[in-house]
C-alpha positions in Angstrom: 9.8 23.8 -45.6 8.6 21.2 -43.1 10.4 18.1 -43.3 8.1 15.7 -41.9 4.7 14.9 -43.5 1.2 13.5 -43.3 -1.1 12.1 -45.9 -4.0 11.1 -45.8 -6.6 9.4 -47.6 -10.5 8.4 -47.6 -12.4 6.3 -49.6 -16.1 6.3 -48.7 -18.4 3.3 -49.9 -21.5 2.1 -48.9 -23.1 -1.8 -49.9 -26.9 -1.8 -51.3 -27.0 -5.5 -50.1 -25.7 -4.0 -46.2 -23.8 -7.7 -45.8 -21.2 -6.0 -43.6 -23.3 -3.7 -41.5 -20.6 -3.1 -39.0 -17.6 -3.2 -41.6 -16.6 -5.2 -44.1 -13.6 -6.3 -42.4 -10.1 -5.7 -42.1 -7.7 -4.6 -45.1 -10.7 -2.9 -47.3 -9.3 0.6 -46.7 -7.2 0.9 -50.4 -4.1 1.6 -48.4 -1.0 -0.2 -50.4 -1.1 -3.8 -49.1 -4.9 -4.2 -48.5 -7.3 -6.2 -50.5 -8.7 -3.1 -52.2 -11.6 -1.0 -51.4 -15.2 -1.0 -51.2 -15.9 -0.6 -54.4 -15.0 -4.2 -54.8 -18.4 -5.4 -54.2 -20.4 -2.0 -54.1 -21.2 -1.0 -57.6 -22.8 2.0 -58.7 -20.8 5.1 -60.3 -17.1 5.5 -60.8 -15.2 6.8 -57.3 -15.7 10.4 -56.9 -18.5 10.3 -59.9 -21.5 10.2 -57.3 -22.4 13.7 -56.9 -21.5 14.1 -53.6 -18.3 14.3 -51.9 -15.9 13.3 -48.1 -14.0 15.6 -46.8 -11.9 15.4 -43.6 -11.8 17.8 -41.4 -9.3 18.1 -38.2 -9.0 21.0 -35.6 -7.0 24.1 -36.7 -4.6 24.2 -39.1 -3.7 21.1 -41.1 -1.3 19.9 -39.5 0.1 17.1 -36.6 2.3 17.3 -33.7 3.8 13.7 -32.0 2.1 12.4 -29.6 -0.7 15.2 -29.4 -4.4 13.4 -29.7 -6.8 15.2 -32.1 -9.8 14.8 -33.5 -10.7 13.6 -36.9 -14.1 14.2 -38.2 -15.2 12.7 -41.7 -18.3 14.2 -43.8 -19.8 12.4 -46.1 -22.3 14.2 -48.5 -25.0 12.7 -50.9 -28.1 14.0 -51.6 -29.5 11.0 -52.7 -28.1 8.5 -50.2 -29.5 7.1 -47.2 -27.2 4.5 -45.3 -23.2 4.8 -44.8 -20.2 3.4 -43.7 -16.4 3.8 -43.9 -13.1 1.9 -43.0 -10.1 4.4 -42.0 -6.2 3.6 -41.8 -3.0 4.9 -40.7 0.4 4.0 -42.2 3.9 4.9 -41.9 5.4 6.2 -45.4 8.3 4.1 -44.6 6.3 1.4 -44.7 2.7 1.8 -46.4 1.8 -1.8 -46.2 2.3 -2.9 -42.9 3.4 0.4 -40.5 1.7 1.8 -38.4 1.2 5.3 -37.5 -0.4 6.2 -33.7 -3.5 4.7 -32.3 -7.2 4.9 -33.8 -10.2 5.5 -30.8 -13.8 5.4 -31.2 -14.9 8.1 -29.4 -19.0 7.1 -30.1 -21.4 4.5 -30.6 -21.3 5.0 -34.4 -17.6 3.9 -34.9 -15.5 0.8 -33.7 -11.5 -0.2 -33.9 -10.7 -3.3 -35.2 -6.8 -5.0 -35.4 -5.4 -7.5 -37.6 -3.6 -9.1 -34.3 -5.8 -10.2 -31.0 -5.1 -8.4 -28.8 -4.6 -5.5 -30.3 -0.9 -3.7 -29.8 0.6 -0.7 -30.8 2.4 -1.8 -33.4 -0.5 -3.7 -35.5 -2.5 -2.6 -38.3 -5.4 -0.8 -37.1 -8.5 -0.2 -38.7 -11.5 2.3 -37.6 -15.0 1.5 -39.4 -18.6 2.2 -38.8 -20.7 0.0 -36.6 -24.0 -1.4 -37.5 -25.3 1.2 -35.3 -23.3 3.4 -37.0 -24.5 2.8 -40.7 -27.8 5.3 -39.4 -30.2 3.7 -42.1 -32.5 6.4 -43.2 -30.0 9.7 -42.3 -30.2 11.4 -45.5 -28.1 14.0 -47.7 -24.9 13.7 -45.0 -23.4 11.8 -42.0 -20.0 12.7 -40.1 -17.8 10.3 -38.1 -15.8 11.8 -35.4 -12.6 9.7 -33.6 -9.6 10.4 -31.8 -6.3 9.5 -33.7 -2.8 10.0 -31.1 -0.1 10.5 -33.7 3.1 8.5 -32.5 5.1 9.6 -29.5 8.5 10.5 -31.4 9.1 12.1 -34.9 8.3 9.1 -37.8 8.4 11.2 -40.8 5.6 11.3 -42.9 2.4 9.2 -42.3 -0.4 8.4 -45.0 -3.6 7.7 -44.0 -6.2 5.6 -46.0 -9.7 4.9 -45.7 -12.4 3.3 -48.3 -16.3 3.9 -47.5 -19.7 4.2 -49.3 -22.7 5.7 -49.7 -25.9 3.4 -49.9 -29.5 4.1 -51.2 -30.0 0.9 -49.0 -32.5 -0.6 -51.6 -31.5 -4.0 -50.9 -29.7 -4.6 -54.0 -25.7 -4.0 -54.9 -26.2 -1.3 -57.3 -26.6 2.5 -57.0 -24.4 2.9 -54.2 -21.9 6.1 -54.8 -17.9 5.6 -53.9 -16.1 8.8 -52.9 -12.4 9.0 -51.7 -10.1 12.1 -50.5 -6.8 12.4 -49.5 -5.6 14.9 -47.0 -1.3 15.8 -46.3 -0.7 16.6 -42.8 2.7 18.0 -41.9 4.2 18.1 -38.4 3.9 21.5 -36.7 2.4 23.5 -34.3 -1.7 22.4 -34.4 -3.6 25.5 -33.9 -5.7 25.9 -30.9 -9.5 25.3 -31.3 -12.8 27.3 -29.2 -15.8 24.9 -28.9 -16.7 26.8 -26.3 -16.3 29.5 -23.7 -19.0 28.7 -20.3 -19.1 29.2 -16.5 -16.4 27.4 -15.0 -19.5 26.8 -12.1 -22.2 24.4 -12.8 -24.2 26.9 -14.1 -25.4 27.4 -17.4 -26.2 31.3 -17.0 -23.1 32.1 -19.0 -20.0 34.9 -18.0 -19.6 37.9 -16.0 -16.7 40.1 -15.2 -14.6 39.3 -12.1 -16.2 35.7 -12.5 -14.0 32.1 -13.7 -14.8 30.4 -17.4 -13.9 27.4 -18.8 -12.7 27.3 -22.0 -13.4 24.3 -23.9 -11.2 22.9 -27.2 -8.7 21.1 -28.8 -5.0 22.3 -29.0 -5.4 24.8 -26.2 -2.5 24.0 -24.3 0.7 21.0 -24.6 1.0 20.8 -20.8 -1.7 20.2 -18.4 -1.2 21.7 -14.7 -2.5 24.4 -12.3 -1.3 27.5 -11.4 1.2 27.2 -7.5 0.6 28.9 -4.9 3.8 30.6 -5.4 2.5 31.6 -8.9 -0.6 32.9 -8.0 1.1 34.6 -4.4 1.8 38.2 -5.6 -0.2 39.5 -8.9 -1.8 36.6 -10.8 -0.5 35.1 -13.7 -2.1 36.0 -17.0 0.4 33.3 -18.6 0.8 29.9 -17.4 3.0 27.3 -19.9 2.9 29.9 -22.8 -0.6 30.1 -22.6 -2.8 33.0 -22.1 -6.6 34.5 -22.3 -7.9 38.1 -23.0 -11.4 39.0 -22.9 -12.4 42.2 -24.6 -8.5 42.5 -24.9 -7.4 42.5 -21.4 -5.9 40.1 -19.6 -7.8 37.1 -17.7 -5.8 35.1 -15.1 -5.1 32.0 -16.1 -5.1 29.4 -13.6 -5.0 25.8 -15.0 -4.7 24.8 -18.7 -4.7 21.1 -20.3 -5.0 20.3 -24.1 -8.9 20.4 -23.8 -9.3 22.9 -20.9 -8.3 26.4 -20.0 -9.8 27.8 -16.9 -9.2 31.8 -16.3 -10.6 34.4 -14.3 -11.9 37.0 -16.4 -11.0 41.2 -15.4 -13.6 42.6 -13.4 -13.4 45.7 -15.5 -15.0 44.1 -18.6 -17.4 45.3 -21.2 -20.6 43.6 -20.7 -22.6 42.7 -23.9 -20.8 40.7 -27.0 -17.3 40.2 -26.2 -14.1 38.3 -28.0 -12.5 35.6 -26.0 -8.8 35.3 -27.6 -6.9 32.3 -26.3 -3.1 32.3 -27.2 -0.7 29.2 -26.9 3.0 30.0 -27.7 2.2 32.5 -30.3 -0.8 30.9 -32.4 -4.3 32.2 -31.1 -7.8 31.1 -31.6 -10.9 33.3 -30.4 -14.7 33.0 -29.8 -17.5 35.4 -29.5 -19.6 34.7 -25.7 -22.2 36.5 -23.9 -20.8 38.7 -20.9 -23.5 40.1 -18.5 -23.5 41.9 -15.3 -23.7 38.6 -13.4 -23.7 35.1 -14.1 -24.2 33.2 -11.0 -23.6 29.8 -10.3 -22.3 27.1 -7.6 -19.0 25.2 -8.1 -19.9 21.4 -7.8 -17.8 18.7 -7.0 -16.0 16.5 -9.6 -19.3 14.3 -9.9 -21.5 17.6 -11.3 -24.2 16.5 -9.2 -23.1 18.0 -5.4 -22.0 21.0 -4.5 -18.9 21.5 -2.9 -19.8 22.0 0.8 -17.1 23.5 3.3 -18.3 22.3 7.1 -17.5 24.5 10.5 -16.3 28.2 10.6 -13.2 27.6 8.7 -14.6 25.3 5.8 -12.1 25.2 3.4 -9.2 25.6 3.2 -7.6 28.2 0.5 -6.4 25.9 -2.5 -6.1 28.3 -5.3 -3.9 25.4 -6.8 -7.4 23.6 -7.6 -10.1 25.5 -7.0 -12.0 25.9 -9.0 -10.9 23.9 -11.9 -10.7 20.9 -9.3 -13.0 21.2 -6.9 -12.4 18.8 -3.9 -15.1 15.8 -3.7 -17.9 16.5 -1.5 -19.1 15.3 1.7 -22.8 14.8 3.2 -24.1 17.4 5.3 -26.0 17.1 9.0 -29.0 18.5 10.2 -28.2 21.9 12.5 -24.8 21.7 10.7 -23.0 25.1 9.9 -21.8 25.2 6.1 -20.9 27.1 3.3 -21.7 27.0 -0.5 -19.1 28.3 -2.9 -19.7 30.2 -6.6 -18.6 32.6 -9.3 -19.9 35.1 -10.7 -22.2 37.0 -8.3 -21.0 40.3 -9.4 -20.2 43.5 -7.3 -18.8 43.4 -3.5 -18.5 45.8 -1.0 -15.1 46.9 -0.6 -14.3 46.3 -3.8 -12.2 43.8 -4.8 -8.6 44.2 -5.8 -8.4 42.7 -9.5 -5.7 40.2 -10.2 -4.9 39.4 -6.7 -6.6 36.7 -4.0 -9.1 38.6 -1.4 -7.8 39.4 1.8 -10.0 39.3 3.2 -14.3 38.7 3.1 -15.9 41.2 0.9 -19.8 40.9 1.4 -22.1 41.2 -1.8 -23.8 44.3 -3.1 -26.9 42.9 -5.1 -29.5 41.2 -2.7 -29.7 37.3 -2.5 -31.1 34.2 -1.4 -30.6 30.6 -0.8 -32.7 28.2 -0.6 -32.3 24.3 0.5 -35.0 22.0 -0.8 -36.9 25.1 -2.1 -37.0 26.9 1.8 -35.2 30.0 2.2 -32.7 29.7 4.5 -31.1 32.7 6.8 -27.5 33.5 5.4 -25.1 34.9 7.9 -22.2 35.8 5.1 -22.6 35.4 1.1 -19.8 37.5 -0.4 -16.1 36.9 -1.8 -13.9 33.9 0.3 -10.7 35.4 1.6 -7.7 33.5 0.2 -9.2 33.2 -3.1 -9.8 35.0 -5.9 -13.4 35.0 -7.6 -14.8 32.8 -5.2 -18.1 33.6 -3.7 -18.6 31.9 -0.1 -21.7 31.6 1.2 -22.5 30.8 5.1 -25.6 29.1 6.3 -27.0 26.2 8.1 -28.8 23.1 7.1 -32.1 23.2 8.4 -32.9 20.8 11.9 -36.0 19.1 10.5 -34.9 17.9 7.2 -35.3 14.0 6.7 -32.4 12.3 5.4 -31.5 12.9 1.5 -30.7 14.8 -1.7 -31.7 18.9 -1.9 -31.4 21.3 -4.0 -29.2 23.8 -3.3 -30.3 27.1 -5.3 -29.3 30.7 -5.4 -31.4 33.5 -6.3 -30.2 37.0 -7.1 -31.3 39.7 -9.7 -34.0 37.3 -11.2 -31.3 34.9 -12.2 -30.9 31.4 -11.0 -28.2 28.9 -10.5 -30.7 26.0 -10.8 -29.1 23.9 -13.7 -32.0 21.1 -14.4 -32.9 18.2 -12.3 -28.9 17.0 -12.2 -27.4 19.9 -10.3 -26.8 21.0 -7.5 -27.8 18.9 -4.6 -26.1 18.5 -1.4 -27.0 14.8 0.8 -28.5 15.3 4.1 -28.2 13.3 7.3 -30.7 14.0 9.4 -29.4 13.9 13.3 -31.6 12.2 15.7 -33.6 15.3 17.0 -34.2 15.0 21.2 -37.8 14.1 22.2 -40.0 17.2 22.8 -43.0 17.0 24.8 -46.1 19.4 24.5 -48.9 17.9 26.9 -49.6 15.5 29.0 -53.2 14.7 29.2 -55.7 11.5 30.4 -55.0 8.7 27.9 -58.8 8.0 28.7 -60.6 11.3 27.3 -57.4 12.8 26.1 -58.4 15.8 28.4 -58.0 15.6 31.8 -55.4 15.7 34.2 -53.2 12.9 36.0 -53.2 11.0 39.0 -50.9 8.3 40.5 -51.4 5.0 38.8 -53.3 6.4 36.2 -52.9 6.0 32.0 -51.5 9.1 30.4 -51.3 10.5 26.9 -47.7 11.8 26.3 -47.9 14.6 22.7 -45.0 15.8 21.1 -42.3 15.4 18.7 -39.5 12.8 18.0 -41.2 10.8 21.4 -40.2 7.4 19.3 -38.7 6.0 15.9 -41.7 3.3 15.8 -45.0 3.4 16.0 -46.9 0.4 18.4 -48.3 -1.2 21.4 -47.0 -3.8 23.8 -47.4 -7.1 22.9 -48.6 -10.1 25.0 -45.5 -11.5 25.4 -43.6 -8.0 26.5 -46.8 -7.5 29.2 -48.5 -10.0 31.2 -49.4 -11.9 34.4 -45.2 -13.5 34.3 -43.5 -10.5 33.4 -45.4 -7.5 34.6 -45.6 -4.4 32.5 -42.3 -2.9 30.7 -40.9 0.3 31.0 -39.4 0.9 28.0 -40.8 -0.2 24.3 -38.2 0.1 21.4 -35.6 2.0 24.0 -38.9 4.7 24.4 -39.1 5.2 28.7 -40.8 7.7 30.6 -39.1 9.0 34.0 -42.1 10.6 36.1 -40.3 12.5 39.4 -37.1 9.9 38.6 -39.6 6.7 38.8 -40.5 4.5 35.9 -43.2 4.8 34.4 -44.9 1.8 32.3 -45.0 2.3 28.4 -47.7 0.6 26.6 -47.9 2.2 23.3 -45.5 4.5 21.5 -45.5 6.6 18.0 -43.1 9.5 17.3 -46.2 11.8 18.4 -47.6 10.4 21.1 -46.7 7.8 24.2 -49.1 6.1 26.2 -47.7 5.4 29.8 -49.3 4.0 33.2 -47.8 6.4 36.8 -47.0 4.9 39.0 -48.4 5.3 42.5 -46.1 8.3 43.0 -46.7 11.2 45.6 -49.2 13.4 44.3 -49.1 16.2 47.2 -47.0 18.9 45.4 -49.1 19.1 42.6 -46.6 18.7 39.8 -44.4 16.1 38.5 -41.6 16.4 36.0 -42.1 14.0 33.0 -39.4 13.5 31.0 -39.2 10.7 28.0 -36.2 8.8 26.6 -35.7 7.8 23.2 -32.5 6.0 22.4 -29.7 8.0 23.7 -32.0 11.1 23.3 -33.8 12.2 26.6 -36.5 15.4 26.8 -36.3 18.5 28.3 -38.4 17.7 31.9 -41.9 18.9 31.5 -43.8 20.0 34.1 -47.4 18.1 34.7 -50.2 18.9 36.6 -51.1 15.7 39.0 -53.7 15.4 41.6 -54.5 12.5 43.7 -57.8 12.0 41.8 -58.4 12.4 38.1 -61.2 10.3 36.8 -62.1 9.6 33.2 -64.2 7.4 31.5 -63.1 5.7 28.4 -64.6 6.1 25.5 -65.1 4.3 22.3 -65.4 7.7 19.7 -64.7 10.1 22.3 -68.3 10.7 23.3 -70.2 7.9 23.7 -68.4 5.5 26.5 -67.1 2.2 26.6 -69.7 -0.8 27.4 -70.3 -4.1 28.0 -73.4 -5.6 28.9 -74.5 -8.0 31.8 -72.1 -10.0 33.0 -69.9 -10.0 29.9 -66.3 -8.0 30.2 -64.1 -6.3 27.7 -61.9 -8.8 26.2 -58.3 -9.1 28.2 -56.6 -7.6 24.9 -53.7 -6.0 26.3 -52.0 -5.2 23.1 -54.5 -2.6 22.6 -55.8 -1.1 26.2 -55.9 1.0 27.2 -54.2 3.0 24.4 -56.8 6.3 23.5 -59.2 6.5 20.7 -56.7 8.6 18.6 -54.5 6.0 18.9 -54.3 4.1 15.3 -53.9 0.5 16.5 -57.2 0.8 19.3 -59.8 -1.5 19.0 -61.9 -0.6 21.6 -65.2 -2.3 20.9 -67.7 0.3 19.2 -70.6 2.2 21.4 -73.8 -0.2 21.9 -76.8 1.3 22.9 -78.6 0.7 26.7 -81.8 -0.6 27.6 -83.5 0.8 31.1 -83.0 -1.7 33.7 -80.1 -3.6 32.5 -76.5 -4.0 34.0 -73.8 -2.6 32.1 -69.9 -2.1 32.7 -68.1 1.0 31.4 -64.1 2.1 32.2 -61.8 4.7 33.4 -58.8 5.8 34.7 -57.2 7.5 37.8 -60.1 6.8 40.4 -57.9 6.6 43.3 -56.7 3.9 46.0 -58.4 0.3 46.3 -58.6 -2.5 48.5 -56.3 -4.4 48.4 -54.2 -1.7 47.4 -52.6 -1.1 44.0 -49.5 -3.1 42.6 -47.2 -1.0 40.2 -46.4 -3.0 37.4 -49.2 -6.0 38.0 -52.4 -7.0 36.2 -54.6 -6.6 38.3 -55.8 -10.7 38.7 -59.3 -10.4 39.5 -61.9 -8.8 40.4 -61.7 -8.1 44.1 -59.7 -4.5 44.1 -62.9 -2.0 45.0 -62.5 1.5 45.6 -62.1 2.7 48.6 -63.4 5.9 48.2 -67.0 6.8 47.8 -68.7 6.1 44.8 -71.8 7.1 42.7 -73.1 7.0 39.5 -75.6 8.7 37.6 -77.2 8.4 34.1 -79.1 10.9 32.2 -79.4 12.8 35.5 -80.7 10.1 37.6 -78.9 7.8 40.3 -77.9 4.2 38.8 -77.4 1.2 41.4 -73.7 0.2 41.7 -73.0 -3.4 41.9 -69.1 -3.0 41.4 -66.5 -0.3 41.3 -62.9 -1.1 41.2 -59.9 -2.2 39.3 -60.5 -4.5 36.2 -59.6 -8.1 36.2 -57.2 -8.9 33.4 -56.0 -5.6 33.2 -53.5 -2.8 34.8 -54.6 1.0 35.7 -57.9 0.5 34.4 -61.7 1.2 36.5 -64.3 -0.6 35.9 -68.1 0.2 37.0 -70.9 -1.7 36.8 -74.5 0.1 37.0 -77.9 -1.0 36.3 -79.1 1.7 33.6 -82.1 3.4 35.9 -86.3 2.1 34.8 -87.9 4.5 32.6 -85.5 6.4 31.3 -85.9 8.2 28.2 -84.5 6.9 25.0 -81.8 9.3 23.7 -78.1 10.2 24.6 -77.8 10.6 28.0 -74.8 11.8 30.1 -72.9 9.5 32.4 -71.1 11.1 35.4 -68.8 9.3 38.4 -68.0 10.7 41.0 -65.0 9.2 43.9 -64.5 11.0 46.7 -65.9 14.2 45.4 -64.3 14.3 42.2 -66.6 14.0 39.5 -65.7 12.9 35.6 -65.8 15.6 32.7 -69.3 16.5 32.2 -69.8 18.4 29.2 -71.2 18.5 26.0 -68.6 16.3 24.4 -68.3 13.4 26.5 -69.2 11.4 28.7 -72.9 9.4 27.3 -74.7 6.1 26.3 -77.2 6.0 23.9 -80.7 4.6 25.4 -83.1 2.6 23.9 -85.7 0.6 25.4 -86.1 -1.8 22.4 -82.2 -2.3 22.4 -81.1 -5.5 20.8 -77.8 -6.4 23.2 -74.8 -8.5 22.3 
């Protein structure tokens, strides 16, 4: 007969006037001592005479082992009842008024501890009672409190436990409320272990498979709490660690890490699929649960936070641990863009050779069933997904993380055999970093039609990728007549045949630059840009000593400004293209026969005086010194002025008187310098003419 024993006792009441909501206070549980019970203000029926009933309910068999927690759940029944409460204590049968026995723990929002001393110690009267929250006003027929209770640490003898509740109708008045009490004897013994629950020991939810690691979930399941050593799982894997073991259609599972709560086992490969029995043995008393076993169950091991997945980096990412993998997989680190990694799982099935049951792998085994992984929902090449050498059950899979991610969290997902590892918005991520990516160019083009080619001190239009982390122009202050013209805007430069070039406007797909007078005789320059510590690939670029353009306001009709008015000296904004977000070049006017007008290009060729690199240009007195003509809707304009403009750096200016009698409609405007001619097509270059022409 067992010597040592455990009683205890519950007394449930519950107050129609709720005046103690979260408890009525200490020394109302009936234990020998107290003030009484509940049913000291509660009225209603005689104790047990309510038509319902309590019972107490614990984990296994009815017993308690020293310092082993378990769970105490209470159940209060009553059909008619509607509001409820309870006050739970634990005494020593050595002493029943004043010893305590263990430590009482809410475990939920429905329950709180309360102590006669402040603070609390181990030796004080404690008391476990419902909260306010915990009184669940309008839960009708039943309500169940669940706690922890850690018997003491050493052999005591027999403990009584006492606890006085009720049951309300919570009609606001004192009577009707139904008092029920029960008792329960626990002796010390062996406490039976306890299923809840037999899952993937992956984040997945998709269940078991053979060859594949479960958790097993409980109370009781094992009275030590370690992993398998390496020297344990170095020859044939254990199927007993600390007098615990697992079966699974009755053959052995490895077991590699048990704890009270917690058994973690690899299950045979050679198991029945379908319905199968899970029978969990500790030091001769079993417990067993019925689970789902299928083909495959695939899912991804995450990282003690549930949210990443663990993430090995390089060719050899990570290192063998069967000591804790997987029932403690390492924390993860972020991943880079470009960076080699592998993904690790259970339960992907079949492998090709096969693998050697009960043993870690040898080496790589690749997968039989097709795949695929995806990273923030793209497919992503795999170069290896099978089972990791030096492990056993583990699935590695090798990839890498795409280059043109942007920084942050995706999904990680693996796809085989129409089943998922997705497990709901919360897992499995993995945190990118994107790497700086170089600049890349694609074409260099005139920054005044976006079309033509390049000349020496003439504006171009940069396109690519990555060409700058901000998007803007040059300001006042970074260009003007003191400082000259910068060549490099938030640390973006252009290097044209290893001279700087001048950047006036930058955006991560396109840079606007002024050349400089650079030699133009070999009929190519390498361009190369600079962004941070990030420099282009050279790129070669077509360049000829002459390549006019004419600006344009919408990238037909051209630039103008009329008489003897100029464009405004806004150097934050000019000459960067139309397709440029922050231009303001003033919108197209229409032209009157016979008046003056000024319109603007680019790369028109030597002046005198000649050209500074760098300078505004500070008035108007830089002409062309090539030939020049101009013609409008066919027909030969006057030219007052041709040259560089005043105010400004790189940029022509002409000045025409719009021929007599021309015809009202869009008419073409063509340039030509010393022989070259501006783009002449359908597109571009016009002004809209209008005899009755109201001008600014």
């Amino acid at each position: 007969m067992l010597r040592n024993r455990l009683v205890v006792l519950l007394m449930l009441t519950a107050p129609g006037v709720w005046a103690y909501a979260s408890g009525a206070g200490n020394r109302y549980s009936g234990a020998p001592g107290d003030y009484g019970d509940c049913s000291v203000c509660h009225k209603g029926s005689s104790v047990n005479n309510g038509g319902g009933s309590v019972s107490i309910n614990l984990p296994g068999n009815i017993v308690y082992s020293p310092g082993l927690k378990q769970k105490i759940t209470i159940k209060i029944t009553d059909a008619a009842q509607k509001r409820w409460g309870f006050e739970f204590a634990v005494r020593l049968n050595s002493n029943l008024s004043n010893g305590q026995a263990g430590t009482l723990s809410a475990t939920d929002s429905y329950s709180r501890v309360s102590c006669e001393t402040n603070p609390c110690s181990s030796s004080a009267i404690q008391f476990i009672m419902q909260t306010a929250y915990g009184t669940r006003s309008g839960t009708t027929n039943s309500m169940s409190y669940t706690f922890d209770w850690l018997p003491p640490q050493t052999d005591v003898g027999s403990i009584t436990l006492y606890v006085a509740a009720v049951a309300a109708n919570a009609d606001g008045g004192q009577s009707g409320d139904h008092v029920y009490t029960a008792s329960l004897q626990l002796d010390i013994g062996n406490p039976w272990p306890v299923i809840s629950s037999v899952t993937s020991a992956s984040s997945s939810e998709n269940g078991t498979a053979p060859g594949s690691w479960i958790a097993i979930s409980g109370s009781f399941l094992s009275n030590t709490t370690r992993t398998w050593t390496p020297a344990e799982a170095a020859g044939k894997l254990p199927t007993t660690l600390d007098g615990v073991s697992v079966k699974v259609n009755g053959k052995s599972a490895y077991v590699q890490s048990v704890s009270p709560g917690k058994v973690v086992a690899l299950t045979p490969s050679d198991t029945a699929t379908g319905q199968v029995d899970v029978l969990l043995t500790r030091e001769g008393v079993a417990a067993t649960m019925r689970t789902s076993m299928t083909t495959i169950a695939p899912g991804l091991l995450a990282a003690p936070d549930k949210r990443y997945v663990v993430v090995g980096h390089g060719d050899d990412p990570l290192a063998p641990r069967v000591d804790n993998i997987p029932s403690e997989p390492p924390s993860t680190s972020g991943v880079m863009t470009g960076e080699s990694v592998s993904f690790y799982g259970t339960g992907f099935g079949a492998v090709k050779p096969a693998l050697n049951d009960g043993f870690l792998q040898d080496a790589p085994a690749s997968l039989v069933t097709p795949f695929s992984l995806s990273i923030g929902g793209r497919v992503v090449p795999v170069t290896f997904g099978g089972l990791a050498a030096g492990f056993a059950g583990i699935y590695e899979f090798k990839t890498a993380i795409p280059g043109d991610l942007e920084s942050g969290d995706y999904p990680v997902v693996m796809q085989m055999s129409n089943r998922s590892t997705q497990n709901g918005y919360f897992c499995c991520y993995v945190r990118v970093t994107a790497v700086p990516r170089p600049p890349v160019i694609t074409s260099i083009v005139s920054a005044a039609n976006q079309a033509s080619g390049t000349a020496p001190a003439s504006w171009i239009a940069i396109n690519g990728a990555n060409l700058s982390n901000a998007t803007r122009t040059w300001t006042t202050d970074e260009a003007n007549a003191s400082t000259g013209l910068p060549t490099m805007l938030d640390g973006v430069s252009v290097i044209v045949n290893n001279t700087s070039a001048f950047v006036q406007a930058v955006s991560p797909t396109q840079l606007i630059a002024l050349l400089p007078s650079i030699d133009a005789s070999n009929g190519q320059v390498d361009v190369q840009v600079t962004n941070g510590d990030l420099t282009s690939d050279p790129f070669g670029a077509a360049i000829d000593s002459l390549a006019p353009a004419l600006f344009t306001a919408d990238g037909k009709y051209l630039v103008i400004t009329h008489g003897t008015s100029a464009l405004a000296d806004r150097l934050d904004v000019y000459p960067a293209s139309p397709a440029w977000p922050a231009t303001t070049w003033p919108p197209p006017t229409a032209v009157q026969p016979g008046e003056s007008i000024t319109f603007y290009g680019s790369g028109f060729g030597p002046t005198d005086p000649p050209i500074v690199d760098g300078q505004l240009q500070p008035d108007a007195s830089a002409a062309l010194t090539l030939p020049c003509t101009v013609t409008i809707g066919g027909r030969q304009a006057e030219v007052s002025f041709a040259g560089l403009a005043p105010g400004f750096a790189g940029i022509y200016q002409f000045t025409a008187i719009v021929p007599p009698k021309l015809s009202d409609g869009t008419q073409a405007v063509v340039v030509t310098a010393g022989g070259v001619t501006t783009m002449a097509t359908d597109k571009c270059c016009f002004v809209q003419v209008k005899a009755s022409a109201s001008q600014p």
